[in-house]
Structure formats: structure tokens, C-alpha cells
PAZAPA-4460 file (N, C-alpha, C; in steps of 0.05 Angstrom, whole numbers, plus 32768, in hexadecimal, padded with zeros to 4 digits):
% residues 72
    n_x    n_y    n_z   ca_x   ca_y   ca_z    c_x    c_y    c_z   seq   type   mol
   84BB   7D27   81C7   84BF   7D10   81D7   84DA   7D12   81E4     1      X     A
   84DA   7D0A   81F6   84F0   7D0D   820E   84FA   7CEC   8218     2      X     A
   8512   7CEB   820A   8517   7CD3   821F   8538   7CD2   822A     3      X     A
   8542   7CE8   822E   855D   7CF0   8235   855A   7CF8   8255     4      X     A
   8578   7CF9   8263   8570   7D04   827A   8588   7D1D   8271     5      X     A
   8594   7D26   8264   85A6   7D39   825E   8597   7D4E   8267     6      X     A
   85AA   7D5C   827A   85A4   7D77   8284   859A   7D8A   8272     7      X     A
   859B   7D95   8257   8590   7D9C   8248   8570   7DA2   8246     8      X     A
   8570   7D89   824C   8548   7D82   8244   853E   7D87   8263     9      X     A
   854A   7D8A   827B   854C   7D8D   829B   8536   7DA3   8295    10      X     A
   853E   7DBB   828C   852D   7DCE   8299   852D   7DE9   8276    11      X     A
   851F   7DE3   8268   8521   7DEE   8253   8508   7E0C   8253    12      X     A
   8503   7E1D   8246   84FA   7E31   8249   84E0   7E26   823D    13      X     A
   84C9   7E27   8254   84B2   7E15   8245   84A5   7E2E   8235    14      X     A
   84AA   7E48   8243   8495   7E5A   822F   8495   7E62   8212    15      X     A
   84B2   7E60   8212   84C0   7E5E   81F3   84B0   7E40   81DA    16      X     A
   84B3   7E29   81EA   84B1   7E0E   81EB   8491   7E0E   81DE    17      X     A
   8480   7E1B   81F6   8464   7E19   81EC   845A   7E28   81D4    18      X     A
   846B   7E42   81D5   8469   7E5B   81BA   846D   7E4F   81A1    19      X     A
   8488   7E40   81A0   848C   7E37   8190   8487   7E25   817A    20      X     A
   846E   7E0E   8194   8461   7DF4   8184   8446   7DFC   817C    21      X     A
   8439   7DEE   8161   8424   7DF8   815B   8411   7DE8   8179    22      X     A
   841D   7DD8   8173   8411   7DC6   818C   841E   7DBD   81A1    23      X     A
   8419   7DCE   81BD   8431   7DC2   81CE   842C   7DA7   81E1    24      X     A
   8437   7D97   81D5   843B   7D82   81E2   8452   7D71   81EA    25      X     A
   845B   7D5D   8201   8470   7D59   8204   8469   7D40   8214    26      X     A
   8473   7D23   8202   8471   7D0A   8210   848D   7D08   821A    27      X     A
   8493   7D00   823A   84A1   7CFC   8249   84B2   7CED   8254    28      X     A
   84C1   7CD5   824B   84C2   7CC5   8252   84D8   7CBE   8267    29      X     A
   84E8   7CD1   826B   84F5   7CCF   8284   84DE   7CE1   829B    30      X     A
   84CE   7CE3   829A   84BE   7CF5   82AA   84D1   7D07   82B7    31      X     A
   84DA   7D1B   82AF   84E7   7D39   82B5   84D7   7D49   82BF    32      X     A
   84C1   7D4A   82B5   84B3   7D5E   82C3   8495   7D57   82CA    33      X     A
   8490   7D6C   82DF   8472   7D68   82EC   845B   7D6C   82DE    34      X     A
   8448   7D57   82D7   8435   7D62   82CA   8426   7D7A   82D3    35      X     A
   841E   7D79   82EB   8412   7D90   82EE   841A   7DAC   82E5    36      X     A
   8433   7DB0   82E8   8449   7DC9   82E3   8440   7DCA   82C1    37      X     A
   843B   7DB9   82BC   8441   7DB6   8298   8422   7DC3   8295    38      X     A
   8408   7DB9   829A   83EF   7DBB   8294   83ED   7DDE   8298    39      X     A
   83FA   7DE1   82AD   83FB   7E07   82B9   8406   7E19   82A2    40      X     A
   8415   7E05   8291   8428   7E18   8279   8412   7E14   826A    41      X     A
   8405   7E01   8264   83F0   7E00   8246   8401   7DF0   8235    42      X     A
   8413   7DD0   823D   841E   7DC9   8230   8410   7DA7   823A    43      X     A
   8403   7D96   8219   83FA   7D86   8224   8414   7D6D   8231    44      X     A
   8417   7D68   8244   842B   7D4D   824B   8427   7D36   8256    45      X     A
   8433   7D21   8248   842B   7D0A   8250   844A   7D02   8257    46      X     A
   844B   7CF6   8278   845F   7CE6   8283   845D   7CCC   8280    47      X     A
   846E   7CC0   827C   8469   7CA3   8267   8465   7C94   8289    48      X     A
   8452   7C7D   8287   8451   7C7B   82AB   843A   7C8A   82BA    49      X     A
   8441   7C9E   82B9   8429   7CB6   82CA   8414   7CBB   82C6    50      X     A
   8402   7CBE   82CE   83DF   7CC8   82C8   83DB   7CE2   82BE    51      X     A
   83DB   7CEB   82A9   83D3   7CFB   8296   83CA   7D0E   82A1    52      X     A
   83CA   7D28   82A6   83C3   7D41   82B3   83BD   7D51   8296    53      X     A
   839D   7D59   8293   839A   7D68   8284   83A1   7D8B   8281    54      X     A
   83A9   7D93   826A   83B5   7DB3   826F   8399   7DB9   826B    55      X     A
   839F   7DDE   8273   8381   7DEE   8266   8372   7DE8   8249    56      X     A
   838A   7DED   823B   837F   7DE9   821D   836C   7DD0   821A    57      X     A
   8378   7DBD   8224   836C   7DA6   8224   834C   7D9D   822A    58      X     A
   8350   7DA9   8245   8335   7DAC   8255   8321   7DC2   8245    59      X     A
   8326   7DD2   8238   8317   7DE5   8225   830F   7DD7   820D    60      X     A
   8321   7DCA   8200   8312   7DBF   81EC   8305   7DA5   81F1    61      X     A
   830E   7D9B   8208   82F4   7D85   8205   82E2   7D8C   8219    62      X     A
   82D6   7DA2   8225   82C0   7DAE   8231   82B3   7DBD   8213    63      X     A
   82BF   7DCB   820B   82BC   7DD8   81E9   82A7   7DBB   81D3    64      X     A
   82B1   7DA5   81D6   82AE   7D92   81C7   829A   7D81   81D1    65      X     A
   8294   7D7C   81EB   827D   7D76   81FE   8260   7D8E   81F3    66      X     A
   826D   7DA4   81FE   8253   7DB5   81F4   824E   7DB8   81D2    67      X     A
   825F   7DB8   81C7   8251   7DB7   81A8   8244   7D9F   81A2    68      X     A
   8244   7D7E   81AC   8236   7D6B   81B0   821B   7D71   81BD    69      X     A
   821B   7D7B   81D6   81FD   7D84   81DC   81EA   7D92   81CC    70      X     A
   81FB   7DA3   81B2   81EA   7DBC   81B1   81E4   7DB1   8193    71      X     A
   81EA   7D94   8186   81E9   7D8B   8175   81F3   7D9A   815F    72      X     A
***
């Protein structure tokens, strides 16, 4: 969770960031960064305010989760 504007948190190494978390996710609340930019890393983000841009991972498991419902 992000609610600083300290240059620090500005521009941090997301590939490290995503490696690192079992689960990468990052709620936003100074909105720092672009969701879109974020979904391209594979990092889920929510800008507190902003319309929710799904990452890949995301879109895989609930296309993944849709079809295992069809197939009973």
C-alpha cells in the first residue's frame, strides 16, 4: 500500500518488486503510477479513485475459472 509521495516509492524497480511478492500487488493511493504500465508487468494494481485495469495473471485466472465452471 502506497500512500507517500516520497521520491523513493517515485519509480522503484518493479521487476525485482514483482519477483519478490508471492503475490504482486500494489494498492495506490497517491496514484503514482499508470495502471496500464502496471498490468504489462503482471502486477495486480489498484489506484485508489481509478478504474481497475486488469493484469495478465488476472485475466488468466478468471478465463481459467470461467472454463472450469463450463466443464463442470
Amino acid at each position: 500500500m502506497i500512500v507517500t509521495e516520497w521520491k523513493i516509492f517515485k519509480s522503484p524497480d518493479f521487476g525485482a518488486l514483482a519477483q519478490a511478492l508471492k503475490t504482486p500487488l500494489i494498492f495506490d493511493g497517491r496514484n503514482l503510477y499508470e495502471p496500464e504500465v502496471m498490468a504489462e508487468l503482471g502486477i495486480e494494481y489498484y489506484g485508489i479513485g481509478r478504474p481497475h485495469v486488469p493484469s495478465a495473471r488476472e485475466v488468466v485466472a478468471r478465463f481459467t475459472s470461467l472454463r472450469d465452471e463450463r466443464q463442470g
